[in-house]
Backbone as CSV, one residue per row, in Angstrom:
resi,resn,N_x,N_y,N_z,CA_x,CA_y,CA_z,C_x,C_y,C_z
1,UNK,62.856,73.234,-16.220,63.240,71.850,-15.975,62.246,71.106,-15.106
2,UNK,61.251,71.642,-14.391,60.503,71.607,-13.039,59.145,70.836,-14.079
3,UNK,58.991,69.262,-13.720,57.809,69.492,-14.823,56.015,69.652,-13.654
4,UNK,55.803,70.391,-14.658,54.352,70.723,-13.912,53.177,70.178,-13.927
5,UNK,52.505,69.928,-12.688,51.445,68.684,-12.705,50.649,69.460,-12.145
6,UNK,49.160,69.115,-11.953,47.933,69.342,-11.964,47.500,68.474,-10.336
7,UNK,46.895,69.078,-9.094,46.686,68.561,-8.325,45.493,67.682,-8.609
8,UNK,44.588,67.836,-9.544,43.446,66.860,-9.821,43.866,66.031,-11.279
9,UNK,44.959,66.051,-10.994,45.503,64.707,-12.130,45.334,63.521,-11.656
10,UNK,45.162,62.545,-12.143,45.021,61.261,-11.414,45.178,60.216,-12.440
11,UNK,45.847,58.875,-11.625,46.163,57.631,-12.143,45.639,56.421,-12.089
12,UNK,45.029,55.690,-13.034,43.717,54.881,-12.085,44.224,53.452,-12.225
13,UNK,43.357,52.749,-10.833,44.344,51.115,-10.518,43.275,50.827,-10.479
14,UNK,42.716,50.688,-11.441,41.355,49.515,-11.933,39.892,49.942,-10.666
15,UNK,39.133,49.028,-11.340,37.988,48.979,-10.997,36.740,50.375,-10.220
16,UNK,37.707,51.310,-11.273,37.032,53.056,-10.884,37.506,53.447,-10.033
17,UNK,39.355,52.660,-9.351,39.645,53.371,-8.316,40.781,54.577,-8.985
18,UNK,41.077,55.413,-8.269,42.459,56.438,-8.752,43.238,56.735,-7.857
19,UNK,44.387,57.446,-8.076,45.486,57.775,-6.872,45.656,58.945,-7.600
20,UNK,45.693,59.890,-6.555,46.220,61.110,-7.219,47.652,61.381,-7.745
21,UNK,47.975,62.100,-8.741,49.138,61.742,-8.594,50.392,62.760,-8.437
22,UNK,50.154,63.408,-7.210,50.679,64.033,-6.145,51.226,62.576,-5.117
23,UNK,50.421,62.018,-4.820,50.926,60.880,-4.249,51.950,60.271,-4.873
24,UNK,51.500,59.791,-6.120,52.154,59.365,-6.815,53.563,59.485,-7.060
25,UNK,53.625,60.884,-6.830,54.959,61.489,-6.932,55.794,61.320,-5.595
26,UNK,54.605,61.544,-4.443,55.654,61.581,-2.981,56.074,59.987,-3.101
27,UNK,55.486,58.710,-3.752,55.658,58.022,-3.348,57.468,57.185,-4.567
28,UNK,56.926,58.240,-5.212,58.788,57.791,-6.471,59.393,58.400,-5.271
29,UNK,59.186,59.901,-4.747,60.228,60.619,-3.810,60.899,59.814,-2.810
30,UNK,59.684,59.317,-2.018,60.341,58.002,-0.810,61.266,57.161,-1.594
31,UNK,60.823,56.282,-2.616,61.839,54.784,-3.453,63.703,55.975,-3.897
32,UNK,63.069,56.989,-4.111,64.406,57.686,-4.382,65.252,57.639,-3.141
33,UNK,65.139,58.397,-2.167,64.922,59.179,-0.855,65.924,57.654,-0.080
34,UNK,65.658,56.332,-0.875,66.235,55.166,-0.121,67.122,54.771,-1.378
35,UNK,67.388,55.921,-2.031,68.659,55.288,-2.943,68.314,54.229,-3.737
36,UNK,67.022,53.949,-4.209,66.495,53.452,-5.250,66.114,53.889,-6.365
37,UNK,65.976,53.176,-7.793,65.591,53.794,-8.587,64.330,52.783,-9.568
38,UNK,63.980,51.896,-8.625,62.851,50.673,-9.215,61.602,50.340,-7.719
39,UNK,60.855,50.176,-8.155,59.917,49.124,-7.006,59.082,48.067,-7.323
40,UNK,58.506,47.196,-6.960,58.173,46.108,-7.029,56.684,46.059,-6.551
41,UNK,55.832,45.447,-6.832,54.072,45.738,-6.485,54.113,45.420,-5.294
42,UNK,55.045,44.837,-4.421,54.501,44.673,-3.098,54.784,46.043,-2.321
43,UNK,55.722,46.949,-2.624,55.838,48.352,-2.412,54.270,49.292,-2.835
44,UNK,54.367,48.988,-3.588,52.759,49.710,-4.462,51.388,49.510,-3.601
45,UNK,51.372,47.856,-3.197,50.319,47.446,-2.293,50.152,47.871,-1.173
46,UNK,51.823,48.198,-0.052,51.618,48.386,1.154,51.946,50.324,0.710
47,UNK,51.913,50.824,0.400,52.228,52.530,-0.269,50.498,52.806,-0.177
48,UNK,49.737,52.153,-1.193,48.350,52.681,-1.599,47.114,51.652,-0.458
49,UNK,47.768,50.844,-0.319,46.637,49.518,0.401,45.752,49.712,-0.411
50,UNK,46.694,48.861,-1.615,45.683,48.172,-2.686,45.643,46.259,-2.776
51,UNK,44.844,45.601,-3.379,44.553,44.948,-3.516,45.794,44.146,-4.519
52,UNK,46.316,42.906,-4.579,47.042,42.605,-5.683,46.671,42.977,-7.485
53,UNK,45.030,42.883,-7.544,44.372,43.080,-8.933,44.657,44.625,-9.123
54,UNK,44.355,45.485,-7.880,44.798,46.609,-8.097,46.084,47.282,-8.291
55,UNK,47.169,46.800,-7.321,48.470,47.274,-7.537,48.810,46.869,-8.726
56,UNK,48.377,45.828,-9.387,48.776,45.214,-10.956,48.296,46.464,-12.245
57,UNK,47.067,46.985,-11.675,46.652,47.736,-12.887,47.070,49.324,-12.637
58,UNK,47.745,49.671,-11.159,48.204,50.760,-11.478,49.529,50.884,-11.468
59,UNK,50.261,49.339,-11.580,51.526,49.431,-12.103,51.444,49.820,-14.047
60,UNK,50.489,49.103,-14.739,50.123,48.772,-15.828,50.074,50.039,-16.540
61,UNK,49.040,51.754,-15.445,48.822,52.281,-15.932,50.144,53.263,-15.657
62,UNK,50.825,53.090,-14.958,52.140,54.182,-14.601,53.050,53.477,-15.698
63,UNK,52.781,52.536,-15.960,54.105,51.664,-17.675,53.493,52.817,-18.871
64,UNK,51.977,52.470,-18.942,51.225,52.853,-20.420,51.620,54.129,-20.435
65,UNK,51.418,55.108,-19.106,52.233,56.942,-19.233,53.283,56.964,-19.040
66,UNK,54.679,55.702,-19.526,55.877,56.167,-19.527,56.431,56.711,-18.049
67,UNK,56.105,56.112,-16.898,56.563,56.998,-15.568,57.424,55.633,-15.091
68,UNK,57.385,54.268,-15.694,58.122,53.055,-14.963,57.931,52.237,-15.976
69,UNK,58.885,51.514,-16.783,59.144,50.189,-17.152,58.850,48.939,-16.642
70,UNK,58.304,47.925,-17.091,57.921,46.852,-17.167,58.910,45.914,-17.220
71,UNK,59.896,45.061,-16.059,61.097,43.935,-16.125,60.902,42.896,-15.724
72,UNK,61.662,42.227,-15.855,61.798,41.334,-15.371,60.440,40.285,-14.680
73,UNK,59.588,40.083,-16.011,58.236,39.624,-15.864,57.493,40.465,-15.050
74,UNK,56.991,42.062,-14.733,56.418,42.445,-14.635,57.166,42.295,-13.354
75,UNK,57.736,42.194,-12.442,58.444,42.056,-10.641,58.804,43.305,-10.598
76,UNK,59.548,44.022,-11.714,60.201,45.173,-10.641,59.712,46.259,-11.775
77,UNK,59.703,47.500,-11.463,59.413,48.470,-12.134,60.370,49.667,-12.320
78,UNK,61.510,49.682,-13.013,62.481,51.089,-13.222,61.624,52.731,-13.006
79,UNK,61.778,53.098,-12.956,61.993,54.643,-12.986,62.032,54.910,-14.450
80,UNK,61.591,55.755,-15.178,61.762,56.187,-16.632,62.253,58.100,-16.359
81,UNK,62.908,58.454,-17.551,63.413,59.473,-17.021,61.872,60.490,-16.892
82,UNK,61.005,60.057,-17.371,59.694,60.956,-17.016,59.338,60.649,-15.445
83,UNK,59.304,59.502,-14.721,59.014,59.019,-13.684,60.523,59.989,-12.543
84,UNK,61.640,60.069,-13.387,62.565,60.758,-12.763,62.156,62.324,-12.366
85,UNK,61.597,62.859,-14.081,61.116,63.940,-13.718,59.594,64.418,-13.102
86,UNK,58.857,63.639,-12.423,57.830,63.205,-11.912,58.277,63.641,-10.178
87,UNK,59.569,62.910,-9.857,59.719,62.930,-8.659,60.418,64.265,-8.741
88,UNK,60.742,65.450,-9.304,60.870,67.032,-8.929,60.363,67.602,-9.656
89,UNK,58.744,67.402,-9.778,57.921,68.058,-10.370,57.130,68.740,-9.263
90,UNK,55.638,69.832,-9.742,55.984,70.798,-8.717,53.729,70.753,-9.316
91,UNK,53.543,71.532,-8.064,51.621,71.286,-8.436,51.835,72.651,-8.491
92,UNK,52.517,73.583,-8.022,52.335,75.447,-7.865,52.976,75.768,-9.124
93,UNK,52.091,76.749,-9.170,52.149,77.687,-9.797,53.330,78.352,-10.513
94,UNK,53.736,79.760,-11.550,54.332,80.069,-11.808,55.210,81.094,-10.477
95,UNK,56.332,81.734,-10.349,56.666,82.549,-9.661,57.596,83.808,-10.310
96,UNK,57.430,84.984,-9.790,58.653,85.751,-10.023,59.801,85.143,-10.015
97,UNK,60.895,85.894,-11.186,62.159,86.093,-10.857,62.854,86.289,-9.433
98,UNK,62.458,87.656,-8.766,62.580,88.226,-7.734,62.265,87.289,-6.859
99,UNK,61.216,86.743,-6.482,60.715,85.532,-5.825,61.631,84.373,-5.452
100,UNK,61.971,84.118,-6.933,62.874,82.870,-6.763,64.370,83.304,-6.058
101,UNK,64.403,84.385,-6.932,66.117,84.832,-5.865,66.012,84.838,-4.993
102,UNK,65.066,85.449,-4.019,65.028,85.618,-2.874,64.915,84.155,-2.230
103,UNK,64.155,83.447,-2.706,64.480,82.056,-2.482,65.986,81.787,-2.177
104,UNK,66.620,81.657,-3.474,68.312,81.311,-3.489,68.639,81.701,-2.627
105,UNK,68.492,83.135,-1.970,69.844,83.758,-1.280,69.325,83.011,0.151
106,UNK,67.606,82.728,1.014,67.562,82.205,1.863,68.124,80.767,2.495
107,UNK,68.210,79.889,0.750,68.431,78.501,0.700,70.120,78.586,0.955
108,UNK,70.895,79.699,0.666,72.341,79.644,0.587,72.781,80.152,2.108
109,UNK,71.611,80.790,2.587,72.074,81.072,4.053,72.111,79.834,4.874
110,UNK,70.780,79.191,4.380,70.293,77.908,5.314,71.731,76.866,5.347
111,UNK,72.508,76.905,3.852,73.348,76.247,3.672,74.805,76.300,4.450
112,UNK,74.580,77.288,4.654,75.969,78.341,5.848,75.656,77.083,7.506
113,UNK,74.410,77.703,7.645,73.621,77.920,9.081,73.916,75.847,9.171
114,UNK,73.184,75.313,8.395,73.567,73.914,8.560,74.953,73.108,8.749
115,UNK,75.760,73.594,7.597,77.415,73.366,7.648,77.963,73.502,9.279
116,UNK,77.400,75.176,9.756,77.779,75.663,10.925,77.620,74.323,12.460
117,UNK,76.920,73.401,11.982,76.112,72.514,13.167,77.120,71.417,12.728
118,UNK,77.901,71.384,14.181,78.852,69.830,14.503,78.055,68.767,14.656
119,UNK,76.502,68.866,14.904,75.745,67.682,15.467,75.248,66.720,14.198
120,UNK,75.608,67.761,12.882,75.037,67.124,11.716,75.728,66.013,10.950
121,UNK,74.742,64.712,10.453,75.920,63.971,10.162,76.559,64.452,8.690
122,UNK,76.042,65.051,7.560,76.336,65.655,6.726,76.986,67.173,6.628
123,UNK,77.504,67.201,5.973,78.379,68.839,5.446,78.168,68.872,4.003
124,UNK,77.500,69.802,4.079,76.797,70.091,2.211,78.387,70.988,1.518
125,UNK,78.534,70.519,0.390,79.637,70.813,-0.347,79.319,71.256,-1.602
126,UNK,77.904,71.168,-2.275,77.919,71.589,-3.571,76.610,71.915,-3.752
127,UNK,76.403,72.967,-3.644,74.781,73.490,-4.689,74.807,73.955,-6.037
128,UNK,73.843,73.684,-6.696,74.325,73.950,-8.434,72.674,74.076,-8.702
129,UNK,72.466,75.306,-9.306,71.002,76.058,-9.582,70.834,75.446,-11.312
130,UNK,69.842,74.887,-11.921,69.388,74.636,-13.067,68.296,75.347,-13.650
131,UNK,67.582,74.879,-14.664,66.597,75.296,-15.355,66.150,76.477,-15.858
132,UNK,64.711,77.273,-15.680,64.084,77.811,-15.967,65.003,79.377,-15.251
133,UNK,65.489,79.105,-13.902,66.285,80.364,-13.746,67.289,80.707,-14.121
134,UNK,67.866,79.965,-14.968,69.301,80.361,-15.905,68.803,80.883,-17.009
135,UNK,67.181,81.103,-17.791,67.228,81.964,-18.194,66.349,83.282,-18.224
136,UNK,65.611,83.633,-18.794,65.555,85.305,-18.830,63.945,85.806,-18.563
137,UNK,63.452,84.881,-18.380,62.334,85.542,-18.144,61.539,85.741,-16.723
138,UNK,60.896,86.652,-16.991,60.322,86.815,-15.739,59.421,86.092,-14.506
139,UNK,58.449,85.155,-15.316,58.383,83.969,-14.866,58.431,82.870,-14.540
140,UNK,58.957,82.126,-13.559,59.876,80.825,-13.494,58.828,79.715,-13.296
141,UNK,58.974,78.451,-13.365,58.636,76.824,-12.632,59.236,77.217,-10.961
142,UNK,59.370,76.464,-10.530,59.991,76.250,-9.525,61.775,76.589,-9.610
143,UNK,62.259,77.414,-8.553,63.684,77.010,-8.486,64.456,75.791,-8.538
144,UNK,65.556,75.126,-9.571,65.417,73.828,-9.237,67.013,73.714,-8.980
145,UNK,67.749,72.972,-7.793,68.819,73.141,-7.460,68.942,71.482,-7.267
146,UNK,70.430,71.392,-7.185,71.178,69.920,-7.030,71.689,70.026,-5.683
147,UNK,72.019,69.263,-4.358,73.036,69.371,-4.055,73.300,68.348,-3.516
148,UNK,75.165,68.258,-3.278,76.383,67.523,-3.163,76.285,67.580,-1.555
149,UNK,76.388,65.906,-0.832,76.558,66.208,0.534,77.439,65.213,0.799
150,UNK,78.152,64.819,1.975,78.966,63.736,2.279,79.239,64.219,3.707
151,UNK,79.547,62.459,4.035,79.355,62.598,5.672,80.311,63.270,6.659
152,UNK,79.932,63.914,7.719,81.722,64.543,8.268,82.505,63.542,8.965
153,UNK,82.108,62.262,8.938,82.967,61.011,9.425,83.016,59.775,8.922
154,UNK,83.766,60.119,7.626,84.077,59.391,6.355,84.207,58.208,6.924
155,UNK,84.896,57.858,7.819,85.474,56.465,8.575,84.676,55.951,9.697
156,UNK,83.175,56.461,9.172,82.459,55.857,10.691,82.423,53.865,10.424
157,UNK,82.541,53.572,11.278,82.586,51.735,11.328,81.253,51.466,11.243
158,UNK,80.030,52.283,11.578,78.965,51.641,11.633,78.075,52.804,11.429
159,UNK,77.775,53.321,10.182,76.881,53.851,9.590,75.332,53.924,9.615
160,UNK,75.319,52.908,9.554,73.477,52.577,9.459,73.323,52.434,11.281
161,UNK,74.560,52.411,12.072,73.762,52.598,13.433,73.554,53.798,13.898
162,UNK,74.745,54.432,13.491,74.472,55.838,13.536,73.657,57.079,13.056
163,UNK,73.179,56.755,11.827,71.766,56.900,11.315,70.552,56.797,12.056
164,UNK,70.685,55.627,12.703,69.171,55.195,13.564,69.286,56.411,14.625
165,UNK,70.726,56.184,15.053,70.620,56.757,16.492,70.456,58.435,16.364
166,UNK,70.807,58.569,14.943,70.518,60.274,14.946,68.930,60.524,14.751
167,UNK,68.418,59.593,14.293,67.143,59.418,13.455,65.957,59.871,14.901
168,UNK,66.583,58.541,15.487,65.867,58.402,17.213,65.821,59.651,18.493
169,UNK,67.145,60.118,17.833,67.228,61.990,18.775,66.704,62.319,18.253
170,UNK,66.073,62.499,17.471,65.141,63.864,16.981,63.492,64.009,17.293
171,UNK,63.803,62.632,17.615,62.038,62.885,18.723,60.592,62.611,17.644
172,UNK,61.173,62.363,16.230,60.172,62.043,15.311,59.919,60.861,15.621
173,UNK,58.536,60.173,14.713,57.634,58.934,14.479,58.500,58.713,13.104
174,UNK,58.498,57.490,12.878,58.825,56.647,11.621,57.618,55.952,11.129
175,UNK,57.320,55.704,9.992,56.431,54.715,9.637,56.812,53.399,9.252
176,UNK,57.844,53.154,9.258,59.432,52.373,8.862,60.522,52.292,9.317
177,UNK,61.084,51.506,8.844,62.857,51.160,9.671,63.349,51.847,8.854
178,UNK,63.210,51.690,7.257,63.924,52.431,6.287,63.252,54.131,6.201
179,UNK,62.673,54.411,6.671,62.114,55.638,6.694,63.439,56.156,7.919
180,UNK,63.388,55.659,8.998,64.033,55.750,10.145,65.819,55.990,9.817
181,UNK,66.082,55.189,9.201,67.918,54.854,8.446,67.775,56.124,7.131
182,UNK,66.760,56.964,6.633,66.668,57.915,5.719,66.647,58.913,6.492
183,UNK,66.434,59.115,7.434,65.875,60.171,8.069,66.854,61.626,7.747
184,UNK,68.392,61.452,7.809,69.086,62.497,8.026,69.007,62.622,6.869
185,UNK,69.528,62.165,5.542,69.357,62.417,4.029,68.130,62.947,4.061
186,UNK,67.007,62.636,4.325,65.781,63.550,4.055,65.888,64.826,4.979
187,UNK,66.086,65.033,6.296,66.027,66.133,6.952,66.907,67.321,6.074
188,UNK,68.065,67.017,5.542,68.736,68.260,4.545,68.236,68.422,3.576
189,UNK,67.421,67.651,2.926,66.350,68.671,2.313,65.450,69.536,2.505
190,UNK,64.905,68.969,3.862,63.734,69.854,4.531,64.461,71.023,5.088
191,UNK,65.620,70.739,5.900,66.050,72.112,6.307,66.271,73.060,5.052
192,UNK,66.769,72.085,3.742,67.043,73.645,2.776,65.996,74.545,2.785
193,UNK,64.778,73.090,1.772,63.420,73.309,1.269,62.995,74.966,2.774
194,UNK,62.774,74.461,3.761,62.616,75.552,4.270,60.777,75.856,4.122
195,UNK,60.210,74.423,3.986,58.670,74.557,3.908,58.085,75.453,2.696
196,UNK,59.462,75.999,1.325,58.982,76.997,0.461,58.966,75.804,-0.832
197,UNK,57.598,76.266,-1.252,57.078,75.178,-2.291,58.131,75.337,-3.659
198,UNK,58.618,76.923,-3.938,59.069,77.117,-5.005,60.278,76.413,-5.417
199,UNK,61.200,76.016,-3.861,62.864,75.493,-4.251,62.388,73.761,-4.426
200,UNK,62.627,73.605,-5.748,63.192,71.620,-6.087,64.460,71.378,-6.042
201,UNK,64.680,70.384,-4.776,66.138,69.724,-4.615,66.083,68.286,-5.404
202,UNK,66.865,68.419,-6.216,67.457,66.929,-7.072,68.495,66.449,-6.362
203,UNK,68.051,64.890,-6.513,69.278,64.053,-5.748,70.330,64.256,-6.876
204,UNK,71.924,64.316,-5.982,72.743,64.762,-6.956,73.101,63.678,-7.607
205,UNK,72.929,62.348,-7.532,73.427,61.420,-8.787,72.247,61.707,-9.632
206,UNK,70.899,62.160,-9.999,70.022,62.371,-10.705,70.284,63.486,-11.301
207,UNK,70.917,64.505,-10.670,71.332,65.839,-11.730,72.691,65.428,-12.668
208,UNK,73.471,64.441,-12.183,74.972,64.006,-13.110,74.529,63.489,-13.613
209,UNK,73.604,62.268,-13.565,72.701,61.867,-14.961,72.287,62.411,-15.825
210,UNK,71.434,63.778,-15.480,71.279,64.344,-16.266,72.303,65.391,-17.069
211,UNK,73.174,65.971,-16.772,74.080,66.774,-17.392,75.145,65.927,-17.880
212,UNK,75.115,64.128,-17.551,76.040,63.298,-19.104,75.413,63.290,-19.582
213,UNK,73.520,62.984,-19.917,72.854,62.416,-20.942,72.754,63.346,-21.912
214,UNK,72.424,64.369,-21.237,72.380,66.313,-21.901,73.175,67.229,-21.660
215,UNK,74.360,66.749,-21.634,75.112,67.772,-21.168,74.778,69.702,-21.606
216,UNK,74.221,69.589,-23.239,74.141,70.810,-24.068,72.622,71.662,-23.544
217,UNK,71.547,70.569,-23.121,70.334,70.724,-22.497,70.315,71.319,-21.180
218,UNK,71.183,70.949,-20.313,71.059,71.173,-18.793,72.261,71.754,-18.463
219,UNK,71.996,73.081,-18.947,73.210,74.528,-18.349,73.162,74.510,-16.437
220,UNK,73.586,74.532,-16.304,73.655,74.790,-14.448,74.775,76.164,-14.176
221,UNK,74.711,76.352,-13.155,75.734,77.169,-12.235,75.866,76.750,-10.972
222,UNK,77.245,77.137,-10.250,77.606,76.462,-9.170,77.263,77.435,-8.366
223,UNK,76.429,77.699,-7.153,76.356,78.898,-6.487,76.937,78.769,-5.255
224,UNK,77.329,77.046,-5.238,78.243,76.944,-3.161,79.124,75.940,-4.292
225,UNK,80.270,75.815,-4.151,81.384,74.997,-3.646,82.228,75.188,-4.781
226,UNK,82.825,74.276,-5.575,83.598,74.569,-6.660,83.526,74.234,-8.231
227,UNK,83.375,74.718,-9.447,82.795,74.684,-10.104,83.365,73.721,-10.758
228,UNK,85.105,73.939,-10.661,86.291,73.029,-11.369,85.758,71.439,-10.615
229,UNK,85.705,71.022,-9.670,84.994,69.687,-9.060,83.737,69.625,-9.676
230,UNK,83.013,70.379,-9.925,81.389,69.725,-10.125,81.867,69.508,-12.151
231,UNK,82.137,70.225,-12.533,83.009,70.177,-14.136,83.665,68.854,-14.529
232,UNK,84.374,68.661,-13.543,85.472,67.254,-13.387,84.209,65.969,-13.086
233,UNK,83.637,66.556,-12.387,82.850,65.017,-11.762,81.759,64.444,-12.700
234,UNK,81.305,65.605,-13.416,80.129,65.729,-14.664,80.916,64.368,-15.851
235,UNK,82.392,65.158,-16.254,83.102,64.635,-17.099,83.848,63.387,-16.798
236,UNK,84.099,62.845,-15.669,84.080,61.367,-15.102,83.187,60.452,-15.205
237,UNK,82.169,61.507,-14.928,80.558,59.987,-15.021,80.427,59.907,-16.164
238,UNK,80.608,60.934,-17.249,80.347,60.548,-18.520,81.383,59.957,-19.224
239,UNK,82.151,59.499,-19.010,82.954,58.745,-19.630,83.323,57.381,-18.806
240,UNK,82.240,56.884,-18.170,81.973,55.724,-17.504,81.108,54.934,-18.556
């Protein structure tokens, strides 16, 4: 499911310039990462510090490879489901079976060890393993997992302050306000990820997308929470 890219791949925004497109990818990851699924060239300009002639031609050339749609007079740019699978695509290599499990079972501890922390604003409720490790061979893509999180204070009155203020304990730099208000949604990935290149976390409205569009394509298993809920919730969105 993991699609595989080439670290000397590259995307070019006119006048013999290129972006690699590793970047390319961290930079769908961020527009995701803020609960988006489009951007607009003035994102592109201040992302690459390109030029307007330039952000124009490497919007032009990310349309021509199918990674973003062309709307609304050229202003905003969708996500295409290649541009979807772009953002949990992977530059490494193949891995063991063995490899990857051992992966799983670390990522399912991490999942314990995090839950275990009152300080967190999230409580992870659903991991669900896809792709290449559901089936049989010995060499995998990347591990590629979904997971389900929600906040442990459903009824907070003020969300986005509390975000900042968790954002601000942690002693990191922001490059952004919205980087800053992402911060905890991104940190539970990093704590899964665990700095191991092999595990891909999909945002979980991007994996229910994918298992209504394909339901017959994209076999999963539930390895944390309940299978009858992730079953039910699959079969709700698709009949939206």
């Amino acid at each position: 499911m993991t699609l595989q890219i080439k670290n000397t791949d590259e995307v070019s925004c006119g006048a013999g310039g290129r972006i690699p497109i590793t970047e390319v990818r961290d930079f769908f990851r961020r527009i995701v990462s803020h609960h988006h699924d489009s951007f607009g060239l003035p994102d592109l300009r201040e992302q690459f510090s390109l030029s307007q002639k330039s952000a124009r031609a490497l919007a032009s050339n990310l349309v021509a490879q199918g990674y973003v749609e062309a709307q609304n007079s050229a202003l905003e740019y969708p996500l295409t489901e290649k541009g979807r699978a772009l953002v949990r695509s992977s530059a490494a290599g193949k891995v063991s079976r063995s490899t990857a499990e051992d992966a799983l079972s670390g990522l399912l501890k991490r999942v314990e060890q995090y839950n275990l922390d009152a300080d967190k604003i999230f409580t992870i409720e659903t991991v669900v393993v896809f792709g290449s490790f559901l089936g049989f061979g010995d060499k995998l893509g990347d591990l590629d997992v979904a997971m389900k999180k929600r906040d442990r204070n459903l009824k907070d009155p003020d969300r986005a302050q509390t975000a900042l203020a968790y954002a601000r304990q942690s002693g990191r730099n922001f490059s952004s306000f919205f980087d800053e208000l992402a911060w905890a949604d991104r940190e539970v990935s990093l704590f899964l990820k665990a700095r191991k290149r092999t595990i891909s976390i999909l945002d979980w409205d991007q994996f229910l997308r994918m298992a209504c569009a394909n339901p017959e394509r994209i076999p999963y298993k539930v390895v944390f929470g309940s299978p009858e809920e992730v079953a039910a919730e699959i079969r709700s969105r698709g009949s939206k």
